[in-house]
N, C-alpha and C positions, 0 to 999 in steps of 0.2 A: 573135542569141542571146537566150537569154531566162533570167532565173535561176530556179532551180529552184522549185517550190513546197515538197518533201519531203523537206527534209536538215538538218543539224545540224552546226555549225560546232565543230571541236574545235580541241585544240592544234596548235602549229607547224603553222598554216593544213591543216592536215586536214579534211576533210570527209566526213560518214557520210550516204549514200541512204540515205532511207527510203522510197522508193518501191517495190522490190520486196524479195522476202527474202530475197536477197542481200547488200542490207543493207552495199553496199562502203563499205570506207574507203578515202579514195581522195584519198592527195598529189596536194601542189601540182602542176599543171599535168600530172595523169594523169587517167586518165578510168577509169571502171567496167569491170564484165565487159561492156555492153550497147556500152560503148563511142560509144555518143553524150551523155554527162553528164560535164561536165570539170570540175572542179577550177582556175580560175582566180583564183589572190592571197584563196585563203582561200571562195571562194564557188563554189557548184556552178551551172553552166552546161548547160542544153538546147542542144547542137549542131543540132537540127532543128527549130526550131521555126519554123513557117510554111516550110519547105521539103519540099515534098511528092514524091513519089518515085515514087505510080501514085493514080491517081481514074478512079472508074468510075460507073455508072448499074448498081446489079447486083435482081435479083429478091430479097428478101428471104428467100428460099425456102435461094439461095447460102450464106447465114452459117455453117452453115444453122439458120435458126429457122423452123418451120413452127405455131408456135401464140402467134406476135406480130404482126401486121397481116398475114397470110397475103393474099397478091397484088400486095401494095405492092412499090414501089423505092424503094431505098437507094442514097444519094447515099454514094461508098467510099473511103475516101482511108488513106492510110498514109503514112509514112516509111520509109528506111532504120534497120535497128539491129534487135536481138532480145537479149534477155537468158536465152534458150536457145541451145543449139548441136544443134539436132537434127541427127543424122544422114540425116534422111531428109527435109527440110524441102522443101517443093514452092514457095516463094517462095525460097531459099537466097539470089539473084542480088541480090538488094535486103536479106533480113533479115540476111546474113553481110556485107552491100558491107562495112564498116569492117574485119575482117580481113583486106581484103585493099588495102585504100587509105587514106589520111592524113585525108581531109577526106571529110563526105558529100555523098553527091549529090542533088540534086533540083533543081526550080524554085520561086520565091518563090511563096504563094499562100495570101493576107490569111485569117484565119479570117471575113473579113465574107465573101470571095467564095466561101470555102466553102458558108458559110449561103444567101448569094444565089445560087447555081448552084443548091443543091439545092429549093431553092423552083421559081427558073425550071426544073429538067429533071421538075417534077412529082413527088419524091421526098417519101416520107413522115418518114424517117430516114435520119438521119447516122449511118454506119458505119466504126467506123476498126479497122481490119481489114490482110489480106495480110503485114504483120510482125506485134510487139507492141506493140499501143497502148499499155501502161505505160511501156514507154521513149519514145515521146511524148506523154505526162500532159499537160504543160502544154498542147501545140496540143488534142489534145481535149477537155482539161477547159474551152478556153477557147472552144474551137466548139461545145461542147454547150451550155454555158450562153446562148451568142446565138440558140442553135437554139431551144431550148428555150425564146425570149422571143417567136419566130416560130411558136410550134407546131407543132416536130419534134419526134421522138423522138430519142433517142441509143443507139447501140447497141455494145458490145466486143466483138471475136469474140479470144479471148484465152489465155493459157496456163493464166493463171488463179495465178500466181505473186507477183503483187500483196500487199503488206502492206494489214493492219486501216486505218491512216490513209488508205493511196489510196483504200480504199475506202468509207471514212467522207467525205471527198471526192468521193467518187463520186455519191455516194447524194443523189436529188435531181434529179441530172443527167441518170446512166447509165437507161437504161427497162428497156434487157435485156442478157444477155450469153450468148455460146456459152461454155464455156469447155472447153478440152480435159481431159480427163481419159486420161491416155495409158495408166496402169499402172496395179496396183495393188502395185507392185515398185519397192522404193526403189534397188535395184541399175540397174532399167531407166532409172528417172528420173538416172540418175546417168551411164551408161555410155552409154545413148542420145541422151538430152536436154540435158544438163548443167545438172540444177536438183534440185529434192527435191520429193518426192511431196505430206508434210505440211503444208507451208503451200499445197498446190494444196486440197486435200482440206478446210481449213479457208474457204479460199476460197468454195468453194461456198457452205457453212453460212452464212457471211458473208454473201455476196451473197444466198440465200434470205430470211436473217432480215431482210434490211433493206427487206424489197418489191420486188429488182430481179426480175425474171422470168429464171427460171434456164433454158437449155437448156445438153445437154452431150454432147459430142461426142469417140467413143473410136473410132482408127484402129488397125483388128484387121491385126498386122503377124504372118508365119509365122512361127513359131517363133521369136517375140520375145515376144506379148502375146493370144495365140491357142488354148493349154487353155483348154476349158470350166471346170475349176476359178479361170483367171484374169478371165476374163467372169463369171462368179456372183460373184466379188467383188466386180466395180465395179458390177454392177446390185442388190446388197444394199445396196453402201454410198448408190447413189443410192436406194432405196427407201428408209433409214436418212433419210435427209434430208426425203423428198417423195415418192411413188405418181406424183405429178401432172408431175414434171420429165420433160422429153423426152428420149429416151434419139437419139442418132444414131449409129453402126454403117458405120462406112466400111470399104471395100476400101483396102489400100495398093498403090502401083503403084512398080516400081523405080527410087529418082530420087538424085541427089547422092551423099551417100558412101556410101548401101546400095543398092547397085545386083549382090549377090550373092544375095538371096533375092527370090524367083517373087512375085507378085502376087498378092494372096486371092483365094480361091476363092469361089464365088458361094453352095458350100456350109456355106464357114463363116459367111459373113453370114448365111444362114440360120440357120446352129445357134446362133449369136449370139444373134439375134433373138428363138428362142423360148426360150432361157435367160432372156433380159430376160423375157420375157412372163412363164415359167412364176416367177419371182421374186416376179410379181406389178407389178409396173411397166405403167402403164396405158398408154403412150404410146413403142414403138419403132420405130425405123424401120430399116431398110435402105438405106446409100447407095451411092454411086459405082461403082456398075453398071449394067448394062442395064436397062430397064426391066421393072419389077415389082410388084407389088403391095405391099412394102415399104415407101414412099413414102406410103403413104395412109393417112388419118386414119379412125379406128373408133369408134365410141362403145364407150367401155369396159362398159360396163351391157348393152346390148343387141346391139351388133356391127354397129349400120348404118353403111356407109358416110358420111362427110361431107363428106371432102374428096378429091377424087382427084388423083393426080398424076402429073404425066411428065416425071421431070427436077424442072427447077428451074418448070415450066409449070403452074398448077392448071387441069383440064379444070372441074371445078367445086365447088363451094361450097353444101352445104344449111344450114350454121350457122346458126340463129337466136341471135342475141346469143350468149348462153357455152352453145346448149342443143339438145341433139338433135331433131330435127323429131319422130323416132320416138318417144322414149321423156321428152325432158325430161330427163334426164340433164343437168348443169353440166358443161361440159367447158373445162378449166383452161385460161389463156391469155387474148391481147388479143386475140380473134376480132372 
């Protein structure tokens, strides 16, 4: 175990997270909504730390960030624990394991051997990803920092639920983050998710303002998050922030406790897609379907293709530095 970095010691041994903004108080010898941060004799406790739960070798493209070292691998690692309860969650077996078992599970695995794997499997970035990396802050915050002495990058693919201080912590560290933006419906964020819209939506601002490189990622669910009036919300608010943030556009597929409504349609990613565009937002993509031209990077200025894609595979790359071959155009990102 490992004690917390983000909490606040109060009376009759209570203890207040300040790691996400949920913000529990959380008696002796009980643990949060995330359920891996315990309350032991007055002090808050990481039940996961350096017990890891899945690690990968994944294409950077997966996060998905496609305008942060586009071709590179990320070295992937997660925990058990989520401080959401999505209904619809596609890792559930690992980010829900604590409601359904006493103690979590994984295998020991040092943040040095972290660092040292992902150097030896040729990775550019540490990704801590597949649950929520806020409910294991500490192993991340403590492998990015060694990463980061190695010259990696660090990267969060995240709910984005995080308080101001994780990520004034953060900062420094963290290089980029996906972060999900589900709704733009405080009822969805509550009834679907089990969290709240407003500190996700500050998050972002957060994370922009501080230098991290923002991408964001909204899973278009039928008849949960799917009016064109609910997509022109979140791509105003992300235009509202930055032109230049990447917008990502997933298909949902029937999984865990929503397994009653159908799987998106190929033509709502499309109508998605060009509500993002016609917004004005320079950079949408279309994901988790078949292949198509959604996936592929445009110069906003002049429309030439840059990068193309298949899946998580780039067929190729004309980027010059941050700059269109055609036109010289800046195009935003760690290309």
């Amino acid at each position: 175990m490992k004690e917390a970095y983000l909490y606040k010691q109060l009376n009759n041994k209570k203890v207040r997270c300040d790691l996400c903004s949920h913000r529990c108080v959380i008696e002796e010898n009980q643990v949060g909504i995330c359920k891996v941060r315990k309350n032991i004799n007055g002090k808050l406790y990481s039940l996961v730390y350096e017990k890891v739960i899945a690690q990968a070798v994944d294409p950077i493209e997966k996060k998905p960030l496609y305008h942060f070292l586009p071709g590179s691998k990320s070295y992937s690692i997660a925990t058990v624990g989520c401080n959401f309860t999505c209904l619809n969650c596609q890792n559930y077996e690992i980010s829900q394991y604590m409601y359904y078992h006493d103690e979590p599970a994984g295998k020991y695995y040092s943040v040095n051997n972290v660092v040292s794997d992902a150097i030896f499997l040729d990775c550019s970035s540490i990704s801590y990803t597949y649950t929520e990396p806020t409910v294991f802050f500490e192993y991340a915050i403590d492998c990015a920092y060694n990463a980061k002495l190695k010259g990696l990058k660090n990267v969060f693919v995240t709910n984005g639920f995080f308080t101001k201080q994780a990520l004034d912590k953060m900062t420094g560290l963290i290089d980029a983050v996906n972060i999900d933006l589900k709704s733009m419906s405080e009822s969805f964020y509550k009834n679907i998710a089990g969290g709240r819209l407003k500190p996700v939506l500050n998050s972002i601002e957060y994370s922009k303002g501080k230098g991290i490189w923002v991408e964001i990622t909204t899973l278009v669910m039928p008849t949960l998050n799917d009016t064109d009036d609910e997509i022109e919300k979140i791509a105003r608010f992300i235009k509202s922030i930055d032109v230049n943030i990447p917008w990502h556009i997933s298909a949902f597929y029937p999984t865990y406790k929503l397994t009653n409504i159908g799987p998106t349609s190929i033509k709502t990613i499309q109508k998605a897609y060009e509500i993002g565009k016609s917004v004005g937002l320079r950079y949408v993509y279309g994901g988790n379907i078949t292949k198509n031209n959604l996936e592929n990077t445009y110069c906003y200025n002049c429309g030439e293709l840059l990068i193309e894609r298949n899946g998580f595979a780039i067929i190729k790359n004309t980027t010059l530095g941050n700059r269109c071959p055609k036109c010289n155009a800046e195009i935003a990102g760690v290309l």
